[in-house]
N, C-alpha and C positions, 0 to 999 in steps of 0.2 A: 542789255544789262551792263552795270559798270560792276568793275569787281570790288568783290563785299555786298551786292547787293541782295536781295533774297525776293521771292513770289511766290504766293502759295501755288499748291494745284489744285485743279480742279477736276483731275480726272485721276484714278486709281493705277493708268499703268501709260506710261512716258518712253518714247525711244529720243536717243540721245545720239547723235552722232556729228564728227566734225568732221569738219572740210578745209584746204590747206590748195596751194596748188601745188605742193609736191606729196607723196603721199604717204600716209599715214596708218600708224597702228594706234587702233584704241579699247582702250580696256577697263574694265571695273573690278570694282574692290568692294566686298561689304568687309564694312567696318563698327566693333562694336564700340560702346562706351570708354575705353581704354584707349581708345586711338587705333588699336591692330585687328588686323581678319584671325578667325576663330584657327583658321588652317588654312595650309595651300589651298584646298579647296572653294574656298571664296574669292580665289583671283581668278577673272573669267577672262580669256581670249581666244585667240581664234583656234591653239591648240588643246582650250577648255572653257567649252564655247554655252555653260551652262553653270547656276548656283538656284539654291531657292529664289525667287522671285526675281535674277536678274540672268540675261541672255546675251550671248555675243553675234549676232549674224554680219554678212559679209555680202555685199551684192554690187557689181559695177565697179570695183576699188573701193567702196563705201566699205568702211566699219560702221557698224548701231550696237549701242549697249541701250538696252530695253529695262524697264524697271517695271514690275507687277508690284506697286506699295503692298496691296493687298495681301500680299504671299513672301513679303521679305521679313524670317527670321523676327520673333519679338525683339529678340538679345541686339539686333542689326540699329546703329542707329544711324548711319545713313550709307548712300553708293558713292562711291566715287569714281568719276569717269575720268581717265587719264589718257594722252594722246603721246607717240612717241613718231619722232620722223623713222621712217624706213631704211634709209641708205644710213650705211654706218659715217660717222662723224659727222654728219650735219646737223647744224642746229638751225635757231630758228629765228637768227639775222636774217633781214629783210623777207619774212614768213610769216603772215598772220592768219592761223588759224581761225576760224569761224564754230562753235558748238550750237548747235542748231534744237533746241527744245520740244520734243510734238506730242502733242496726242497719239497716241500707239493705235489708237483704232479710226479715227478721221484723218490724222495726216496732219490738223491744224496746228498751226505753228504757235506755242506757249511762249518761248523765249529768244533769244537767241546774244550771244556774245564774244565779244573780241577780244582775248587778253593783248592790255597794250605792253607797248616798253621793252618786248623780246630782243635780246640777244645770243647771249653763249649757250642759253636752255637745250637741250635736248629730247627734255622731254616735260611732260606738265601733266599738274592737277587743273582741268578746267574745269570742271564743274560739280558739286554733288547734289543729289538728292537725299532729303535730310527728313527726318522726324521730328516732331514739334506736338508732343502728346500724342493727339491722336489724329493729327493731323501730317501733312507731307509737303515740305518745299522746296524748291529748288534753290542753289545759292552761286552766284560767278566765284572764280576763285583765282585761277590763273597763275598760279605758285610754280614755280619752273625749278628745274635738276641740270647742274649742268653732268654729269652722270648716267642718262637715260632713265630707260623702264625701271634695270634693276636697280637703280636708286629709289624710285618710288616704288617697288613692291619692300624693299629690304625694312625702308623706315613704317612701313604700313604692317611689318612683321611677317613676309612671306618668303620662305627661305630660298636663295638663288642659291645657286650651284658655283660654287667657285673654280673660277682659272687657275692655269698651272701655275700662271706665274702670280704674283700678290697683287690684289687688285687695290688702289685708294680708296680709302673711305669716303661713302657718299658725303655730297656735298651740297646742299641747297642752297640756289641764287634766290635768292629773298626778291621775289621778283613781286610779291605779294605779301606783307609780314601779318600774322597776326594780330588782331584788331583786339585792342583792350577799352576797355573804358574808366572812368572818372571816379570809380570806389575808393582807391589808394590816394588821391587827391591829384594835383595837376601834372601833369603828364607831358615831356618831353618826348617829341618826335624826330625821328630821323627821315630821312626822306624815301617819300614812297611809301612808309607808315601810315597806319588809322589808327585812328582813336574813335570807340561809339561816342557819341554826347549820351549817356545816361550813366545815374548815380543811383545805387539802392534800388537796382531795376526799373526808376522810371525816368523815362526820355526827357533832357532838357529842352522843353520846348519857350523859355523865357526869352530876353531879350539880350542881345549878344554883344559885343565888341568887338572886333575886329584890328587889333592896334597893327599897326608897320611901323618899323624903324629901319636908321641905317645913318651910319656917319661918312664922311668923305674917307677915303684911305690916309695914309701917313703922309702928311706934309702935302697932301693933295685940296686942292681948292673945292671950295663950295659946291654942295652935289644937287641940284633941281630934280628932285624924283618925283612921282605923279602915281596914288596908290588909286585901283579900282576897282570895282568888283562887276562881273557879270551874269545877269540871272539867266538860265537856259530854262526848255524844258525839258518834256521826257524821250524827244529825239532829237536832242542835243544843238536844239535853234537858238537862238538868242531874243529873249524876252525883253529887255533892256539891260543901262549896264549906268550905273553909276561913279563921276568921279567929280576932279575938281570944278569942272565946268558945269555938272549939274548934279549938285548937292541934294536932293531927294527925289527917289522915283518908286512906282507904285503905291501911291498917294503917302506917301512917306513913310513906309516901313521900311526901307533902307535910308538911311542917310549916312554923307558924308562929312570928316571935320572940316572940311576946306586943305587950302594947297599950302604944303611947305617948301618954302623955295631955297633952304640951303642944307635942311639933313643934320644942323647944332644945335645941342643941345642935348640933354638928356631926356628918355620917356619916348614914349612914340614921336612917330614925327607928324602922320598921319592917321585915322581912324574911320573905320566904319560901321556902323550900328546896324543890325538885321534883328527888325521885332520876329523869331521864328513864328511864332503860332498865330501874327497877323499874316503870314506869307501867304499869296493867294496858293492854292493848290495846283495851277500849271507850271509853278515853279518851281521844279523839281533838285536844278543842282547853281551852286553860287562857283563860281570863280574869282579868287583874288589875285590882281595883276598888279606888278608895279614898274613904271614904264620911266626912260630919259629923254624926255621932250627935247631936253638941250642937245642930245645924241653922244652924251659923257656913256661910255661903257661901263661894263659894271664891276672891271679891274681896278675901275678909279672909285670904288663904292666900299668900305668896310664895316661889318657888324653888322649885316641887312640880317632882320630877320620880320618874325608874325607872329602875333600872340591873341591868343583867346580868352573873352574875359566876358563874367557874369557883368551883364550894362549894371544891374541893381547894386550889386556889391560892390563892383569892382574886383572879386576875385579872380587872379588867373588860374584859370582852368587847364589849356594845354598851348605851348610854346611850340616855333619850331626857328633853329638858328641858320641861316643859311651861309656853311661851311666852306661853301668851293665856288669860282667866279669865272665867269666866260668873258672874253670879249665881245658883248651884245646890249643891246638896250633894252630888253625886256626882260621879265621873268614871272612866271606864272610861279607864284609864293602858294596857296594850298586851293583847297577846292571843299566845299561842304555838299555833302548830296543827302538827301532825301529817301529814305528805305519806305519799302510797300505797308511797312507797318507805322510809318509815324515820323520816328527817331529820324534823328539826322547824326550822319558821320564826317568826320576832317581826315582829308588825307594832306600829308606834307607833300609840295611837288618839287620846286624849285628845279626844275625845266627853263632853259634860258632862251630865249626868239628873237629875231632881230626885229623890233618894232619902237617905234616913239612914241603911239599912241593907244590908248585902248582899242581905238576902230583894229587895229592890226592885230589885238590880242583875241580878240573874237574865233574866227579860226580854230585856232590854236586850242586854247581856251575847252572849247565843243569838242575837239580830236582826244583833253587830258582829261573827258567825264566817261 
């Protein structure tokens, strides 16, 4: 799963547990309609290792938080499984977690996911199990504290116990930001942000645009930049990948505008069109890369950014500006994936890589879905 993503279940009761190679505490939370647990009583761990419908057990250095949909609270509208590092002050620089999804009574493996992008966190919402009427799904999350646990129980409404001395007020690294969508009209992204594509609850599945732009810096000469997009699928392979050298693939539901070779002028410089609902179905998530062939870094690059646009209209839908600049040739601009129900979502990336060419954004590209 990439996070924000969702799958339904298929079975009534789920153990959830992650994996790290250092180790870990993991905990759940029922949470109702309001965002907070009814009472301390719904925060389960290992020293309260039980709530209606969800369980803490411990076996091997394994945590599992166990969920009985069947038996969780009507008021409850979904669990949240949280993971906190063990030894005090570490976080979860160079630590990737693993949340591992199963059947509770076969063992077989439903999901599994890696919150990307970690660093100062200490602790995390990876994942919850959710309500959806009368049904039950699971969803990646990957929201990090730099704070710990009692950051996440405090803002989930479970009372810690306060220090002698004054503690800071929790503080959430937006390591994962809440996903809005298109009701308010176009939508400005920061990075690392989603936006869903749906309006009036139904998913935009029409035909898209894709604009890039980007001017040369101050007084700096002509900039050769090369905008691409790459299709993956749903283990993150690479389906094919469109740019200026090959202007339509997948009998042409993606196309390209062709190459702009100095970056002046107003309006995009470059474009890419994705008819959505001709997309074949193995094509799960797009990648949009903009590379310097010429090997000009992207200090010498000003005003880059990615815009999304109704192909029919022309309306812009959701922008993202790309603020801050590396010394690199590459940069993975946003990414669109694909959810179990339909919709498609944009996340803003702008992640920078040293590469001249799409072939080198590929990678990369697979590691940001």
């Amino acid at each position: 799963m990439t996070p924000g993503s969702n799958l339904p279940l298929s079975t009534a009761r789920v153990a959830v547990d992650v994996t790290a190679p250092a180790r870990l505490d993991v905990s759940g939370l029922l949470i109702t309609a309001d965002g907070k647990v009814r009472s301390d009583d719904d925060f389960v761990f290992y020293n309260q290792p039980s709530a209606p419908g969800v369980a803490h057990s411990s076996a091997g250095g394994l945590d599992t938080i166990t969920v009985d949909t069947a038996a969780v609270p009507a008021g409850v509208e979904k669990v949240v499984v949280t993971a906190s590092l063990d030894a005090p002050g570490a976080t979860f620089a160079g630590t990737e977690p693993t949340a591992t999804v199963r059947d509770a009574a076969s063992g077989a493996v439903v999901a599994t996911f890696t919150p990307p992008r970690l660093g100062a966190e200490t602790a995390l919402v990876v994942v919850e199990v959710y309500r959806r009427g009368v049904a039950w799904k699971v969803r990646a999350v990957g929201q990090g504290y730099a704070d710990g646990l009692a950051g996440i129980a405090t803002d989930f409404g479970v009372t810690v116990e306060e220090p002698a001395a004054p503690a800071a007020p929790p503080a959430a690294v937006p390591a994962t930001p809440g996903k809005i969508n298109l009701d308010k009209g176009r939508v400005d992204l920061r990075k690392h942000e989603t936006v869903s594509l749906v309006k009036g609850g139904k998913p935009l599945l029409t035909s898209v645009r894709m604009g890039l732009g980007w001017e040369p810096a101050f007084r700096g000469k002509d900039v050769d930049l090369d905008a691409s997009v790459i299709a993956y699928d749903a283990n993150r392979k690479k389906i094919d990948n469109c740019y200026f050298g090959r202007l339509a693939i997948l009998n042409g539901v993606i196309q390209h505008s062709g190459d702009n070779l100095t970056g002046e002028g107003a309006g995009d410089d470059e474009a890419i069109t994705v008819h959505l609902s001709d997309l074949p179905p193995r094509v799960t998530g797009l990648v949009f890369t903009v590379n310097s062939f010429s090997g000009q870094k992207f200090t010498e690059v000003a005003k880059a950014y990615c815009r999304l646009l109704d192909a029919a209209t022309g309306e812009e839908l959701v922008r993202f500006d790309l603020t801050g600049s590396e010394p690199r040739t590459g940069v993975l601009m946003c990414k669109l994936i694909r959810q179990f129900s339909g919709e498609w979502e944009m996340t803003a990336l702008g992640d920078y890589v040293d590469s001249r060419t799409v072939r080198g954004m590929v990678k990369p590209g697979g590691a940001a879905l």
